[in-house]
MDAnalysis code that builds the backbone (N, CA, C; Angstrom):
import MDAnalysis as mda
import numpy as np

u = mda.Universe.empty(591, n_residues=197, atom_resindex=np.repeat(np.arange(197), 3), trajectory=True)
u.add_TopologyAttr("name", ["N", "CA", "C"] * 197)
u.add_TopologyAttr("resid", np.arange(1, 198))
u.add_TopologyAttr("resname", ["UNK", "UNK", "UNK", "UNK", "UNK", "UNK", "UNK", "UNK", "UNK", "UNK", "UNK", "UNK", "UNK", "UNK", "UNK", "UNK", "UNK", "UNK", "UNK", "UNK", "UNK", "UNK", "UNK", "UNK", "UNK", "UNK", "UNK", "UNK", "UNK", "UNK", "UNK", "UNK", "UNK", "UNK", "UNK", "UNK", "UNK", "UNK", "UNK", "UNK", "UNK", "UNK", "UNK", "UNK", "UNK", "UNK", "UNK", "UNK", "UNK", "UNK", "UNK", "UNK", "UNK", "UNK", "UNK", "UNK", "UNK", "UNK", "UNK", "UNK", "UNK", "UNK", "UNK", "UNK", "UNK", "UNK", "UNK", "UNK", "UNK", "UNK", "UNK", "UNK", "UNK", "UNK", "UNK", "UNK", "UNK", "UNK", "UNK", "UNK", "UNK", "UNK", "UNK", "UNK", "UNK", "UNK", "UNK", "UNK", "UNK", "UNK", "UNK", "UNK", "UNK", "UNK", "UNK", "UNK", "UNK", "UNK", "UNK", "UNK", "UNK", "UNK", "UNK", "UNK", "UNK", "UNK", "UNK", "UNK", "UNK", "UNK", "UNK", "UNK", "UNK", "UNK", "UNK", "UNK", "UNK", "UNK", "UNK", "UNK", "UNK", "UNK", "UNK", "UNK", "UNK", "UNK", "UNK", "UNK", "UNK", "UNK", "UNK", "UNK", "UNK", "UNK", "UNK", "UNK", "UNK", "UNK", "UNK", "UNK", "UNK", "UNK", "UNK", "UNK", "UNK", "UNK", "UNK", "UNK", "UNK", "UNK", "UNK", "UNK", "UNK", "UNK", "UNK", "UNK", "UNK", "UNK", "UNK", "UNK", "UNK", "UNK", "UNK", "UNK", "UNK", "UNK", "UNK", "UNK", "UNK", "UNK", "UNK", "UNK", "UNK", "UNK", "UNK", "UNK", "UNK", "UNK", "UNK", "UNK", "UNK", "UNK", "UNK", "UNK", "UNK", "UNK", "UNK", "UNK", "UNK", "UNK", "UNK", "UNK", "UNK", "UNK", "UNK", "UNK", "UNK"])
u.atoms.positions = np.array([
    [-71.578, 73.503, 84.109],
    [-71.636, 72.564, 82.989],
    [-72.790, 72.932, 82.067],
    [-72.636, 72.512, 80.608],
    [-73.643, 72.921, 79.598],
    [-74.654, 71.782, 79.536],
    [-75.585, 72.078, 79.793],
    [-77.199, 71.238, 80.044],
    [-77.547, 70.636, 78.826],
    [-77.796, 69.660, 78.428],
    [-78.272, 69.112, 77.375],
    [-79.909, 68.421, 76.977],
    [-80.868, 69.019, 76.563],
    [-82.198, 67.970, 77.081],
    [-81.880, 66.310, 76.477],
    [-82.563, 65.711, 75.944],
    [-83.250, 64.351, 75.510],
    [-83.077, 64.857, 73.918],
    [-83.432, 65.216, 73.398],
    [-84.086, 66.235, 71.590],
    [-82.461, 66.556, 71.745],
    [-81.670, 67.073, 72.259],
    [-80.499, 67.568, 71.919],
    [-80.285, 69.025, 72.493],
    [-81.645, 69.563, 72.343],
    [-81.796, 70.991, 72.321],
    [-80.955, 71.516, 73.942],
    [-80.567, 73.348, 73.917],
    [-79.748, 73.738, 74.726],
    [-81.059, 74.374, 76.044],
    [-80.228, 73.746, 77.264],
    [-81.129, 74.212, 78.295],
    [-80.239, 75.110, 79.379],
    [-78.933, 74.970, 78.839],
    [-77.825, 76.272, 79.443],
    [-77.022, 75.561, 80.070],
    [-76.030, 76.720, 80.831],
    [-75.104, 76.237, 81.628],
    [-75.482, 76.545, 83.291],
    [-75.409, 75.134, 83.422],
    [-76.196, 75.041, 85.054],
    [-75.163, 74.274, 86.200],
    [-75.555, 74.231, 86.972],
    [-74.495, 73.886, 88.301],
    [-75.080, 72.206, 88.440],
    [-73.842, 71.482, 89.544],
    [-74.381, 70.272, 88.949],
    [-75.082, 69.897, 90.013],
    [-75.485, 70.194, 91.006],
    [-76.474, 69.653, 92.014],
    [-78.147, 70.426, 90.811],
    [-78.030, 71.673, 90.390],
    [-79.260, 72.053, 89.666],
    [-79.500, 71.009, 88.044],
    [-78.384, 70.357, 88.059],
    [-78.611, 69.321, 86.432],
    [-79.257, 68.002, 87.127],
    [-78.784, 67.279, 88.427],
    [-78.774, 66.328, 89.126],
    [-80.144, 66.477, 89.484],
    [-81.168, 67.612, 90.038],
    [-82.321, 67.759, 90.696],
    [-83.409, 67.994, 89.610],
    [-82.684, 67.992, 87.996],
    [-83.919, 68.507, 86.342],
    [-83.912, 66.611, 86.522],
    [-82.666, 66.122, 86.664],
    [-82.747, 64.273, 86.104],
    [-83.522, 63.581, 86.983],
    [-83.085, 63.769, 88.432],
    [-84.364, 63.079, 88.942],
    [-85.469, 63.424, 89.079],
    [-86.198, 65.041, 88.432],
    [-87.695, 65.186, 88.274],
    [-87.675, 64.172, 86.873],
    [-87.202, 64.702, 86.306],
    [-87.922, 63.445, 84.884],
    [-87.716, 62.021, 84.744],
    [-86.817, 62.114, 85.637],
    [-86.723, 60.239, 85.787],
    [-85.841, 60.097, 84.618],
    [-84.681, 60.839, 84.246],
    [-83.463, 60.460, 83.581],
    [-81.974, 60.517, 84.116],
    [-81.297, 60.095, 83.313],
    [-79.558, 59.598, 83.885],
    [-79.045, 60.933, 83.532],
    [-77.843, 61.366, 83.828],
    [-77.288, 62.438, 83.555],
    [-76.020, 61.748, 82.790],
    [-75.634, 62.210, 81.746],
    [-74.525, 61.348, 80.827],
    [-73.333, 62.377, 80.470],
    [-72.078, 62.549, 80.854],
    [-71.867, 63.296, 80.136],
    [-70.872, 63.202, 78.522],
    [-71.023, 64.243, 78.068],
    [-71.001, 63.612, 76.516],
    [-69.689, 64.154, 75.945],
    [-69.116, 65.480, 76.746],
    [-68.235, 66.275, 75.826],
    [-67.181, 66.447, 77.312],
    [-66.189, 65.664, 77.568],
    [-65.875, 66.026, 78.913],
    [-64.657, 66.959, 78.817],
    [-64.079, 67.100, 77.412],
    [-63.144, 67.762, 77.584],
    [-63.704, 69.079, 76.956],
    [-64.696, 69.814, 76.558],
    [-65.283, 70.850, 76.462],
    [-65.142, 71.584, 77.820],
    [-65.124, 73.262, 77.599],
    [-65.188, 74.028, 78.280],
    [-66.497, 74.825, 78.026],
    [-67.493, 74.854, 79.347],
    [-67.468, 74.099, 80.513],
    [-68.045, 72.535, 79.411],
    [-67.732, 71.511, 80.307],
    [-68.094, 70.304, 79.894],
    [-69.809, 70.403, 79.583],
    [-69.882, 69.057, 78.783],
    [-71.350, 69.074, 78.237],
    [-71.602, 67.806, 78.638],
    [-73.182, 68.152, 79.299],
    [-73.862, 66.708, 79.883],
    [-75.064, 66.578, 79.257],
    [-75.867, 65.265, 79.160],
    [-76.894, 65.464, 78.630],
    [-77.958, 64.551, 79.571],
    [-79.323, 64.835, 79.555],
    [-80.472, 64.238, 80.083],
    [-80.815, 63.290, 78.825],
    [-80.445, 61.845, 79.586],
    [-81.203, 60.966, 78.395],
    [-81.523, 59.517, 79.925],
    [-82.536, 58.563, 79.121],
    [-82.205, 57.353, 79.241],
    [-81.197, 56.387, 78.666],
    [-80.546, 55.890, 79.886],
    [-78.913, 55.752, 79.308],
    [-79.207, 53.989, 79.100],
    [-80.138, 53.786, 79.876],
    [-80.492, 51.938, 79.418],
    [-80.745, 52.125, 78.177],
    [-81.606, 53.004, 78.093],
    [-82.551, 52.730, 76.168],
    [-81.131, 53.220, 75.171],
    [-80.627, 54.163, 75.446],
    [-79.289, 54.750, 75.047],
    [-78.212, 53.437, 74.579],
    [-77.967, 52.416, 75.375],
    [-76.930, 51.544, 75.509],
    [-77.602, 50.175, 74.929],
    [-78.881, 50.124, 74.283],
    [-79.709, 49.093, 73.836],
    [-79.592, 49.488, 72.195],
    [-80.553, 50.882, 72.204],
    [-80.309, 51.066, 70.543],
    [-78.471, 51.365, 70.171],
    [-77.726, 51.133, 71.142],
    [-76.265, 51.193, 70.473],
    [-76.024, 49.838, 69.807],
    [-76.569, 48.898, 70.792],
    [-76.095, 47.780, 69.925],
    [-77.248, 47.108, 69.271],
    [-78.215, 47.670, 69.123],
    [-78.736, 47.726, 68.221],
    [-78.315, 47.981, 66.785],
    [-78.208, 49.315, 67.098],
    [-77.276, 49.466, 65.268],
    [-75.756, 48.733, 65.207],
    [-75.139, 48.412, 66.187],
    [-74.094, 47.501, 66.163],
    [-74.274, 46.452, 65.505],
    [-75.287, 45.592, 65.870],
    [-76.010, 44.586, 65.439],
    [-76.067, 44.306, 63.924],
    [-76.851, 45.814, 63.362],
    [-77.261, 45.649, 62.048],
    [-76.483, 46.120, 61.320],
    [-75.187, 46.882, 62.021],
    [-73.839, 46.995, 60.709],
    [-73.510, 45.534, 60.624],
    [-73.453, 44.871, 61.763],
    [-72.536, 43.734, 61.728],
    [-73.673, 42.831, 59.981],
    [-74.356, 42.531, 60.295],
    [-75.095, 42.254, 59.557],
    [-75.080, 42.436, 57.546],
    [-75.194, 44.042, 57.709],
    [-74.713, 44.633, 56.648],
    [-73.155, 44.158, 55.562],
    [-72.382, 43.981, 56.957],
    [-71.022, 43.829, 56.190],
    [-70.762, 42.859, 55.965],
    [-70.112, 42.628, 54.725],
    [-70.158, 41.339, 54.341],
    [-68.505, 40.582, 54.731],
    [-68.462, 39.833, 54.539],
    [-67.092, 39.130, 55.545],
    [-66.132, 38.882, 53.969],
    [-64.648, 39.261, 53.892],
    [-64.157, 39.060, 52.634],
    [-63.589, 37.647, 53.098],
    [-63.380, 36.334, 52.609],
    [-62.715, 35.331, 52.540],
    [-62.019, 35.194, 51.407],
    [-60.553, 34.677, 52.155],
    [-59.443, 35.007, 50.871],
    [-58.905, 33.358, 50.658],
    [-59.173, 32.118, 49.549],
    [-58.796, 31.032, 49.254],
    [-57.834, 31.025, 48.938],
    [-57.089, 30.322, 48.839],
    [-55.372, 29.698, 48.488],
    [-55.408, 28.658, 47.460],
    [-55.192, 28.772, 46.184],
    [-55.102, 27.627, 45.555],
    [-53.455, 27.483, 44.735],
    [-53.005, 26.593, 44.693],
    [-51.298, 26.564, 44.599],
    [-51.100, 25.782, 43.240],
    [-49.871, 26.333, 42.864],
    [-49.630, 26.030, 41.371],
    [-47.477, 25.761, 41.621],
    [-47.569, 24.790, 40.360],
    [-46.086, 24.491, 40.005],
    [-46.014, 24.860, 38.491],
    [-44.917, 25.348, 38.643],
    [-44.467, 25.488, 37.013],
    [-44.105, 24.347, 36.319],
    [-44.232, 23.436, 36.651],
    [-44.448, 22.033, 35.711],
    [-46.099, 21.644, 35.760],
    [-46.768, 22.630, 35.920],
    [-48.167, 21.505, 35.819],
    [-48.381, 20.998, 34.542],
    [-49.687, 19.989, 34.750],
    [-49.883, 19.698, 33.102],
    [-50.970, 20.199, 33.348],
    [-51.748, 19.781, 31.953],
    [-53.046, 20.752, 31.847],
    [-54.066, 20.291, 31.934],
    [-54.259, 18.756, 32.475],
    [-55.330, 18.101, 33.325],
    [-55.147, 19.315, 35.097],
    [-54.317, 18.813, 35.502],
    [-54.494, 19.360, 36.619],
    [-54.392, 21.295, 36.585],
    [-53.985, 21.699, 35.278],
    [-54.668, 23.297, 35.497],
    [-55.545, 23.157, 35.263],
    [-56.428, 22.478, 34.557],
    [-57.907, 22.904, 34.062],
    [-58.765, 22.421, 35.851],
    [-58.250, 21.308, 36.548],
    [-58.757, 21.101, 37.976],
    [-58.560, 22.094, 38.762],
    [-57.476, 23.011, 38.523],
    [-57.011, 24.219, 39.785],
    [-58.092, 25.372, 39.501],
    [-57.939, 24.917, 37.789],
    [-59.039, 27.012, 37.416],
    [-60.216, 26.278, 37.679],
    [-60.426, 25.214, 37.646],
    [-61.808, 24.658, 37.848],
    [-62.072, 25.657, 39.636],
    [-61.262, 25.446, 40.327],
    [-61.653, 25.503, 41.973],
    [-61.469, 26.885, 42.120],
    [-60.927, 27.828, 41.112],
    [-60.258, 29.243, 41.106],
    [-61.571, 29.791, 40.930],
    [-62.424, 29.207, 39.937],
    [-63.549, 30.015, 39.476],
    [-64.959, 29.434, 40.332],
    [-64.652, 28.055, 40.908],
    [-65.604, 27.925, 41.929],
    [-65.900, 29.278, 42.910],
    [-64.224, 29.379, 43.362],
    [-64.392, 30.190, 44.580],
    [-64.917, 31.521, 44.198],
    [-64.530, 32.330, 42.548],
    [-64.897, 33.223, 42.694],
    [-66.360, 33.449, 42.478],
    [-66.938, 32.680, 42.181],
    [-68.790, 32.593, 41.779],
    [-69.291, 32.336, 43.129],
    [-68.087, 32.250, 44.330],
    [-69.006, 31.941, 45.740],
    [-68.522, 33.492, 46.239],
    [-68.280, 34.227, 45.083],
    [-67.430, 35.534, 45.689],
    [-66.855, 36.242, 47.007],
    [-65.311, 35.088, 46.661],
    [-64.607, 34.730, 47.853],
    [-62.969, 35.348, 46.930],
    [-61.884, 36.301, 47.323],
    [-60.850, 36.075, 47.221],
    [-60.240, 35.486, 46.799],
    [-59.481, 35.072, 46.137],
    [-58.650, 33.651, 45.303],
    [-56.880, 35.085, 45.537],
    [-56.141, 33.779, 46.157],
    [-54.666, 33.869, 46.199],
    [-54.058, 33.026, 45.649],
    [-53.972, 33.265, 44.567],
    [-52.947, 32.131, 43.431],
    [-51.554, 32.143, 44.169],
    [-50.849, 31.064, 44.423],
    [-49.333, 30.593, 44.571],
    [-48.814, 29.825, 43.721],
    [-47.458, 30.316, 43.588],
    [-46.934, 29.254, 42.402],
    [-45.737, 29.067, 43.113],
    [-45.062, 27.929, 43.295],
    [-44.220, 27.760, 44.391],
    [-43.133, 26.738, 43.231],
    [-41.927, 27.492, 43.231],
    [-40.701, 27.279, 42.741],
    [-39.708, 26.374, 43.702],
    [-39.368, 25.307, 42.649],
    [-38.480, 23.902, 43.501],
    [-37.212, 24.395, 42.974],
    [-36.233, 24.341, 44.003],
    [-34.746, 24.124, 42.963],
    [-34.499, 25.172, 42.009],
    [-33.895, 24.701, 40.678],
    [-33.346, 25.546, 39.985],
    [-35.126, 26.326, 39.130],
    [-36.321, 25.802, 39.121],
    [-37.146, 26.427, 38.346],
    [-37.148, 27.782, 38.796],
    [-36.727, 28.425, 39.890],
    [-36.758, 29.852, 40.258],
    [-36.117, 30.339, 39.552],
    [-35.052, 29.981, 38.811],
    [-34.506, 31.031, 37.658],
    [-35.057, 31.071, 36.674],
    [-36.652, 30.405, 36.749],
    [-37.381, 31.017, 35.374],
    [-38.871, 31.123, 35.641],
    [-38.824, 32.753, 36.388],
    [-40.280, 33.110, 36.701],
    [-41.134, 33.287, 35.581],
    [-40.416, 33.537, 34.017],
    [-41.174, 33.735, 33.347],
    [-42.219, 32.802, 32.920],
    [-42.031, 31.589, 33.487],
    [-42.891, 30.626, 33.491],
    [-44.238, 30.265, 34.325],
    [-43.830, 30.807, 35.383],
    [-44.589, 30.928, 36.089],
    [-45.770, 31.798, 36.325],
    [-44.857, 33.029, 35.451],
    [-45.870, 34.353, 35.583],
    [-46.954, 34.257, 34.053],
    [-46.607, 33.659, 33.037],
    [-46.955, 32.981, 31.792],
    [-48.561, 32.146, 32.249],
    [-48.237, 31.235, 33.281],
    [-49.278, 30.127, 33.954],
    [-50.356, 31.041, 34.307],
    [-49.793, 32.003, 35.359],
    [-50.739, 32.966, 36.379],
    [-51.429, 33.655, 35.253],
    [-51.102, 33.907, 34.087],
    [-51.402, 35.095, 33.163],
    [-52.653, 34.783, 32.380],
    [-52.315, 33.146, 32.656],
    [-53.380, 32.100, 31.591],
    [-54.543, 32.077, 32.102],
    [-53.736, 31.872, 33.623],
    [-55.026, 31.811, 34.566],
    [-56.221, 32.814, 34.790],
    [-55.484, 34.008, 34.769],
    [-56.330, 34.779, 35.151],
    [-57.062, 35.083, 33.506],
    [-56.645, 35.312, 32.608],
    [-57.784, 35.065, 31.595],
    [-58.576, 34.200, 31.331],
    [-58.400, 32.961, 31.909],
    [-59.299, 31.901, 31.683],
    [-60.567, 31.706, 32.582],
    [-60.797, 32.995, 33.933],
    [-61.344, 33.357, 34.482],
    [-61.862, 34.806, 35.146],
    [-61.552, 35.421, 33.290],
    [-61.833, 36.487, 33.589],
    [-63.472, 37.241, 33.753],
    [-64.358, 36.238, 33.601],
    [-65.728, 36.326, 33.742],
    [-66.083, 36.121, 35.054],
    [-65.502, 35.776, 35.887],
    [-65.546, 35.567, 37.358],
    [-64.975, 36.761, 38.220],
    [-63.380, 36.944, 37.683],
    [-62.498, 37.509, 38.403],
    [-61.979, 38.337, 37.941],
    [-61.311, 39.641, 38.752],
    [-60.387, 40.403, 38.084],
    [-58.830, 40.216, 39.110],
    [-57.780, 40.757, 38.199],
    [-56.528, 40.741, 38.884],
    [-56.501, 41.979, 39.860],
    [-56.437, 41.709, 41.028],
    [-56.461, 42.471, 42.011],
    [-55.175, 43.009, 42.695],
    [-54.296, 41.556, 42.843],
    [-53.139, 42.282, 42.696],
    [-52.028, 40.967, 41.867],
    [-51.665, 41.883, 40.750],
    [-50.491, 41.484, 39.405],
    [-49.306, 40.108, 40.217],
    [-49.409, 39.470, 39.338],
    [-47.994, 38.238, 40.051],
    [-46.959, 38.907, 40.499],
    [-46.664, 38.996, 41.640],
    [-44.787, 39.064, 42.027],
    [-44.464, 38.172, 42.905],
    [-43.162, 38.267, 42.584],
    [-42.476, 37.161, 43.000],
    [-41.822, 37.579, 44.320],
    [-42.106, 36.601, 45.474],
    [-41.435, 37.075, 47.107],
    [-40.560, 35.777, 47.110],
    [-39.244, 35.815, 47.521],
    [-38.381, 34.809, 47.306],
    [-38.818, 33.539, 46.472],
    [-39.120, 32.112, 46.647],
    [-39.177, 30.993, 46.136],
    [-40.992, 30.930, 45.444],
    [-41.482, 31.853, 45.368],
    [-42.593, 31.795, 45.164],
    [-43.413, 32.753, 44.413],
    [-44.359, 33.017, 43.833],
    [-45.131, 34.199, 43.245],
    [-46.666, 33.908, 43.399],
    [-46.812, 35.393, 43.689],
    [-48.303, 35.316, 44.244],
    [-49.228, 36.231, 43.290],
    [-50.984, 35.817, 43.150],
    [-51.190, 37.125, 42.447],
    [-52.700, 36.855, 43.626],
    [-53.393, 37.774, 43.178],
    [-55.041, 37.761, 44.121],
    [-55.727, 38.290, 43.447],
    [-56.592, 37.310, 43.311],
    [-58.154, 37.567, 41.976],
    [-59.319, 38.318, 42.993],
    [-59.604, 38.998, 42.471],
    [-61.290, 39.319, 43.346],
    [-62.284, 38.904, 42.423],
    [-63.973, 38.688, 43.698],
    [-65.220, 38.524, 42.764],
    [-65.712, 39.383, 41.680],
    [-65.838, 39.307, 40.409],
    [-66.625, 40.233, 39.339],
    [-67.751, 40.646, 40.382],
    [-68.149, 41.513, 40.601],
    [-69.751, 41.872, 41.393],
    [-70.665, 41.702, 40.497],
    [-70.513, 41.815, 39.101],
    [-72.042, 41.851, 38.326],
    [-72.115, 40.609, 38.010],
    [-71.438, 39.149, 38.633],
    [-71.805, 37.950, 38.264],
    [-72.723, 37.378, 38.741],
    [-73.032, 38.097, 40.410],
    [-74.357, 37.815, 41.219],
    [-75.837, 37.999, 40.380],
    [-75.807, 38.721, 40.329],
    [-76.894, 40.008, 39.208],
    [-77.305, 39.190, 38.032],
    [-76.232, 38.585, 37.457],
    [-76.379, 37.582, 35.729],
    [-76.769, 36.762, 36.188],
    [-76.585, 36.170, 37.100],
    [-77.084, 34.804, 37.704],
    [-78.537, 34.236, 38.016],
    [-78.922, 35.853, 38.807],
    [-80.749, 36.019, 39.799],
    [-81.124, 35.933, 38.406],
    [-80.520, 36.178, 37.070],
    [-81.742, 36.813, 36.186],
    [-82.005, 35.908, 35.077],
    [-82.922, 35.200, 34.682],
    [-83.094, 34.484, 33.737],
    [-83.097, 34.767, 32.257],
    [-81.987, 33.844, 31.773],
    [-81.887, 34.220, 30.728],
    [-83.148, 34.491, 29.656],
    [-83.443, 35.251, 28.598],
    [-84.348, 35.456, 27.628],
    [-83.995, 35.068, 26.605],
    [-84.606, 34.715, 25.408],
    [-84.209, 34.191, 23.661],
    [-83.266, 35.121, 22.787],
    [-83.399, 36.199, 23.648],
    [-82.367, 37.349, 23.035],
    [-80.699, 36.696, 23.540],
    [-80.814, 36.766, 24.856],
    [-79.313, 36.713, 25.348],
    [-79.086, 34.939, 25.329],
    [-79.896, 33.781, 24.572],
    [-79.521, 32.551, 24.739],
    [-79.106, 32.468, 23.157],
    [-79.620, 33.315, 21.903],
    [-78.880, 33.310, 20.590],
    [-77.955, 34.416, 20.795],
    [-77.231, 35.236, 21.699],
    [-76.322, 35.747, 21.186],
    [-74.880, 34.960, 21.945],
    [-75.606, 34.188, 22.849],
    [-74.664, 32.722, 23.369],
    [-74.039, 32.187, 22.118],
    [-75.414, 31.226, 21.570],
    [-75.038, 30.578, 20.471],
    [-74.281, 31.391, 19.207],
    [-74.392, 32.531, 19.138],
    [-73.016, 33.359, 18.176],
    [-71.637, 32.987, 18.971],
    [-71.818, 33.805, 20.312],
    [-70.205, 33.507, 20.578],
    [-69.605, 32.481, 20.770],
    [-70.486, 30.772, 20.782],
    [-70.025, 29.991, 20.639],
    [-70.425, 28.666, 21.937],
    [-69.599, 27.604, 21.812],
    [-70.243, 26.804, 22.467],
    [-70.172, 27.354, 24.146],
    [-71.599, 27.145, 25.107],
    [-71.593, 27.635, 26.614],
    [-70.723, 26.478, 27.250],
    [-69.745, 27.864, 28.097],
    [-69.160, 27.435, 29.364],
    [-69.781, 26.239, 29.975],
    [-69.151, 24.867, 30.624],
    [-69.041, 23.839, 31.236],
    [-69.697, 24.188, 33.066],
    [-69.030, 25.451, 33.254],
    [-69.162, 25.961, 34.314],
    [-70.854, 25.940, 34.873],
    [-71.068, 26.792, 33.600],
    [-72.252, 27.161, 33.826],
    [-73.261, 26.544, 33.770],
    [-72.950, 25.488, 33.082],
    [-74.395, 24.320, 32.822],
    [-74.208, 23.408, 34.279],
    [-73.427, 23.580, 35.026],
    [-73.663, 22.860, 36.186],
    [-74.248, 23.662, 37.381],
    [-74.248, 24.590, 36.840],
    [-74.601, 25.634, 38.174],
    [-76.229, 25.874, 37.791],
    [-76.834, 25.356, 36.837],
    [-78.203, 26.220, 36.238],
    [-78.860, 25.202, 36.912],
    [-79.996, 25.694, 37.460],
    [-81.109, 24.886, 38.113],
    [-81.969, 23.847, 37.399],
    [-83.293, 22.993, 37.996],
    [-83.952, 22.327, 37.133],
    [-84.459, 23.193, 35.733],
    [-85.413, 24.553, 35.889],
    [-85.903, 25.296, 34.793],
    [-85.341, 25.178, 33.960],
    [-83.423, 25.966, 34.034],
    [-82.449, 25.879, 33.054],
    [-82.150, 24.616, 32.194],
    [-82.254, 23.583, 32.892],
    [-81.933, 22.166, 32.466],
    [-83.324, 21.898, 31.332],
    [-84.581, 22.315, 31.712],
    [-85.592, 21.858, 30.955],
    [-85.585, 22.985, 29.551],
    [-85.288, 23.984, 29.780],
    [-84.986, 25.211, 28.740],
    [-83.977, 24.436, 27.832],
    [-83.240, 23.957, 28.439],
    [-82.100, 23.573, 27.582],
    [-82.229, 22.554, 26.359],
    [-83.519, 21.573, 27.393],
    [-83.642, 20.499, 26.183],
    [-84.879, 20.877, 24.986],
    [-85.467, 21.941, 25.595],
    [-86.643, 22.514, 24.716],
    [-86.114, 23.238, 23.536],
    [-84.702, 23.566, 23.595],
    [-84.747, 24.209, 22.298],
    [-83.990, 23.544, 20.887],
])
């Protein structure tokens, strides 16, 4: 078998009572690493400390990755436009908690012979939250129903940490009156900025 030290480095191909008699002078495990190699490859390590920093970095991917959550919010092709402005209200909640959004639009009866209505709604929708979201995947229709799936904008996190300056609060006031959204989400500072100017 091919000898492996601790460092990685090559210490040859040795017999295994002579690999067994290097591990217990140094007070290490014999592991082997490559078993279907010819001759197989073993290595001298500590296999406790070995099996600790594994989940160790296990640990801190888990950590790293962030978990996608995908919301459901449901639509009729008769809504009115109190209750769309309540649905995009919760559409754009979810995506500022940058979470998935699965739009459904769920067809009664004869309205299935007119998706174009439906896909019209979804179309509204997703522009009316296109500062949040992008179309991730386009409306289609699976039997009695049509689906589309918004994802989070990523650079909405980023606009958020950063306080606005006098530059980017008059080029607000050009494009016109600020989002509803947003004045509920701005902290005390924002609130006192607001009445100062």
């Amino acid at each position: 078998m091919r000898l492996v030290d601790p460092n990685g480095g090559q210490i040859g191909i040795k017999s295994i009572e002579e690999a067994r008699w290097l591990a217990n002078e140094l007070g290490l495990d014999l592991v082997e690493v490559a078993p279907d190699a010819r001759p197989p490859v073993v290595r001298l390590m500590d296999y406790g400390k070995f099996k600790y920093e594994q989940s160790v970095k296990a640990r801190e991917a888990r950590k790293k990755q962030t978990r996608t959550v995908i919301k459901e919010v449901q639509f009729r092709p008769k809504i009115g436009a109190g209750d769309f402005e309540v649905k995009r209200k919760r559409v754009e909640k979810f995506l500022r908690d940058h979470d998935k959004v699965k739009v459904t639009m769920r067809f009664r009866g004869r309205e299935v012979t007119h998706p174009e209505i439906g896909h019209q709604i979804l179309r509204r929708l997703a522009e009316s939250v296109e500062d949040y979201g992008v179309v991730e995947v386009p409306p289609r229709l699976e039997g009695r129903q049509m689906t589309m799936v918004l994802a989070p904008v990523r650079r909405t996190k980023e606009t958020h940490q950063s306080e606005p300056d006098t530059a980017d609060v008059a080029d607000a006031a050009a494009d016109g009156p600020p989002d509803t959204q947003g004045s509920q989400t701005s902290d005390s500072t924002g609130t006192s900025q607001e009445t100062q100017q």
